[in-house]
N, C-alpha and C positions, 0 to 999 in steps of 0.2 A: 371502512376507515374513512373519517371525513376529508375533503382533498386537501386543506391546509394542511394538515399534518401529513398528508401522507407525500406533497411537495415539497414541505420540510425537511424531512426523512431525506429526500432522494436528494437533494440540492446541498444538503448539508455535506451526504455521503460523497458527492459529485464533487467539491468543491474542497474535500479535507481528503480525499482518498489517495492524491499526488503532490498537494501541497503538503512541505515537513511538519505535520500541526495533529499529523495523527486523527484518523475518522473515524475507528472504532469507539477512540476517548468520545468523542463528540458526540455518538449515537447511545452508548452509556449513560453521558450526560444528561442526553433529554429528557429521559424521562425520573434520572436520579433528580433533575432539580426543578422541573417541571412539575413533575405527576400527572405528565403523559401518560396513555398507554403504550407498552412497549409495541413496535412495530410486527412481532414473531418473523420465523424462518421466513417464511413466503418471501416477503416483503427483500427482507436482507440479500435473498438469490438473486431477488430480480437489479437491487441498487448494484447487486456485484457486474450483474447481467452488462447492464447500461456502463458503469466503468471499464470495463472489461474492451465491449466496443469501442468507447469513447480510445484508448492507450492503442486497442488495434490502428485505429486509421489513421490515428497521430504519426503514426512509426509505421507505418504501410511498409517502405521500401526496405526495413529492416524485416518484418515479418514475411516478408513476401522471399527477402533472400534465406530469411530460418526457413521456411517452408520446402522452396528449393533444393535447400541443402538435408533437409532429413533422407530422403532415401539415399544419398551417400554414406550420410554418419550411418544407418542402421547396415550400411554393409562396408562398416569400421571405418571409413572413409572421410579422412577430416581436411582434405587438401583443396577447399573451396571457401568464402569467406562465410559464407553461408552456415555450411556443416561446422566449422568451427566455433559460430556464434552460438549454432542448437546446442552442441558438445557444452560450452561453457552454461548457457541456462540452463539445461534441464541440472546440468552438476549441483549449480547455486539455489537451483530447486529443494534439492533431495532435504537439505537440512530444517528447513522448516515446514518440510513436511512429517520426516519423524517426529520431531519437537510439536506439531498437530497434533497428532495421533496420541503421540503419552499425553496430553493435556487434556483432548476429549476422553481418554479412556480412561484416566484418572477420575475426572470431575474436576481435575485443577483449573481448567477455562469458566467458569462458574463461578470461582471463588474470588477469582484475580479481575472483579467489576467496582470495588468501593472506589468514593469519591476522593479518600488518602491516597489509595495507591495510584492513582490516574495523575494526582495530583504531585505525587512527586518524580513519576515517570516522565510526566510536563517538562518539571523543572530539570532534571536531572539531563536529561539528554535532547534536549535543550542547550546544557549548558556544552556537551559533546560535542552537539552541532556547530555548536560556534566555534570551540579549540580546534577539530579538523577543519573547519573552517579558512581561519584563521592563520594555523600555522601548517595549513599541507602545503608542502611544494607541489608543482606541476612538474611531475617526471613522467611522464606515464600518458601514452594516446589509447584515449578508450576504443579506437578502431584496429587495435591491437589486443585487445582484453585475452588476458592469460588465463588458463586453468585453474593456476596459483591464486588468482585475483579472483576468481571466481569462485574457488572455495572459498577462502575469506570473507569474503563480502555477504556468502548463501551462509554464513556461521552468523554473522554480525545480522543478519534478517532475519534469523529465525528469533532472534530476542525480539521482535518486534510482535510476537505473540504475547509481550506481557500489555494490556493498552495503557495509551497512553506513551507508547515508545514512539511510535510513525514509525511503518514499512519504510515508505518513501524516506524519514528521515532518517535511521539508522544506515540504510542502504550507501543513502548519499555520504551520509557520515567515512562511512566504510572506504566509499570510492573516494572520498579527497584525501583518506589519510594513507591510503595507496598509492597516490601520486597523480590521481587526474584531474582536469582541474573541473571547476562548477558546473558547467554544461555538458563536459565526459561522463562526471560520477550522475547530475540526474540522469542522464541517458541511458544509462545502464542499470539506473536504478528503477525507472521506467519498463525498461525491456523485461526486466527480474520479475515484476509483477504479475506480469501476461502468464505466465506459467504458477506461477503462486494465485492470482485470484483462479483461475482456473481450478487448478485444483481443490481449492476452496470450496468454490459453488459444486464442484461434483460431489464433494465429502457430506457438503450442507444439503444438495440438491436432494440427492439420495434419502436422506430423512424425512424429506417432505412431498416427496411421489405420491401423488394420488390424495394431497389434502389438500388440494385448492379448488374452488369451486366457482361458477362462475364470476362472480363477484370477486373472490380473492385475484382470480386470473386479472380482470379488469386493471384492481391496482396497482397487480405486479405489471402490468403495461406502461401503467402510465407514471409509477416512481422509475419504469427502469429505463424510459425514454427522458425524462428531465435527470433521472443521474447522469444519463448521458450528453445531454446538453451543458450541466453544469461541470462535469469530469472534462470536456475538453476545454471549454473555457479556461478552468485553470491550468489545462495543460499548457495552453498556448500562451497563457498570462506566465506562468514562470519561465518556459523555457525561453521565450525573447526576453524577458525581466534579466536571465541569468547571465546576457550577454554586457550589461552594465553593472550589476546591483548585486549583493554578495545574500547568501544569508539571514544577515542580522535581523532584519524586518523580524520573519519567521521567529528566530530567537527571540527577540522581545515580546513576542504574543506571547511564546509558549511558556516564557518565564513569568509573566504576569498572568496568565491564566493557571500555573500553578500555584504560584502563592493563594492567589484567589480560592482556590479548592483549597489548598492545605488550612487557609482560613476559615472557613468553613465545616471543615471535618473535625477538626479541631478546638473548635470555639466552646 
């Protein structure tokens, strides 16, 4: 794969994968209005690869307390802040992981790539974004995250397998209209990830064992170190961003880049 593109691929993936702007739409995109070639699996592991790192070291001191705390929770044990926070992820986990599964084994994840439906998932929750936005109160310290709250949120994520939803945005969405406020719900929305891309790349990885070849290896090196350089960057760009600055930015791309597609598809 030539390295423009294949820096493209990863910087795009790095850079849309935790900001609310949805990166799967993004990676659909390229080559719906491009006439790109598609990147295939390989490629997709390794951008997951590099995001995956990029969220771990971001959140160190949280993963390091999940880490911690799993052999407590695995002998039922949630009386540490640790085991209470694995307890809650892997919970917020489980639902978009069934909701995977019927999709791949449908064929429904295939179907659900046109440039319409991207396009009004843009705008639609987008426009979601903004109302929890908006009108969540802050009742709620996400350094207390409830079970409760964490099933909800792992419900409101698994929609985020239709593209063009945003992981990241729906999550967020979920956590402000719970009651946490901007820098609680991404944080949590954040930590959600680590276990969902995870999962991900094992589901994806697994298909593609034993078809990469030197060369493929090569590139999968080198998009999944620049997704990783571009996935923290934006990490670090929204999370101090969120300490002034609401939202709306976000909302106004993703509602102008849906029009723009429904433009498009429909013309």
């Amino acid at each position: 794969m030539p390295l423009l593109h294949l820096l493209l691929i990863a910087v795009i993936q790095g850079l849309t994968e935790f900001l609310p702007i949805s990166s799967s739409a993004h990676l659909i995109l390229l080559p719906n209005l491009t006439g790109l070639q598609d990147q295939g699996q390989v490629i997709d592991v390794a951008v997951h690869v590099g995001t995956l790192c990029a969220v771990i070291l971001y959140f160190w001191p949280d993963v390091r307390a999940v880490l911690a705390g799993l052999p407590r929770l695995a002998r039922g044990r949630t009386d540490t802040p640790g085991a209470r926070l694995a307890l809650c992820l892997a919970t917020a986990t489980v639902p978009v992981v069934v909701f995977g599964l019927v999709l791949k084994l449908t064929g429904l994840d295939d179907a659900m790539r046109s440039t319409a439906l991207i396009g009004w998932t843009m705008l639609i929750f987008g426009l979601v974004l903004y109302w929890t936005d908006q009108t969540g109160a802050v009742t709620r310290d996400d350094t207390r995250w409830s079970l409760r709250d964490a099933v909800i949120m792992g419900l409101w994520q698994a929609v985020a397998l239709i593209p063009g939803t945003s992981r990241s945005g729906i999550t967020i969405s979920a956590g402000r209209y719970l009651g946490y406020d901007r820098h609680g719900a991404a944080r949590l929305a954040m930590l959600m990830s680590i276990p969902t891309i995870l999962a991900s790349g094992v589901l994806v990885g697994a298909e593609v064992v034993g078809q990469a070849d030197a060369a493929a290896a090569r590139d999968a090196a080198i998009a999944a170190l620049f997704a990783f350089l571009a996935a923290l960057l934006a990490l670090v760009f929204m999370m101090r961003l969120l300490r002034t600055v609401s939202f709306t930015p976000y909302v106004i791309y993703r509602v102008a880049l849906g029009l723009v597609l429904l433009f498009i598809a429909y013309r």
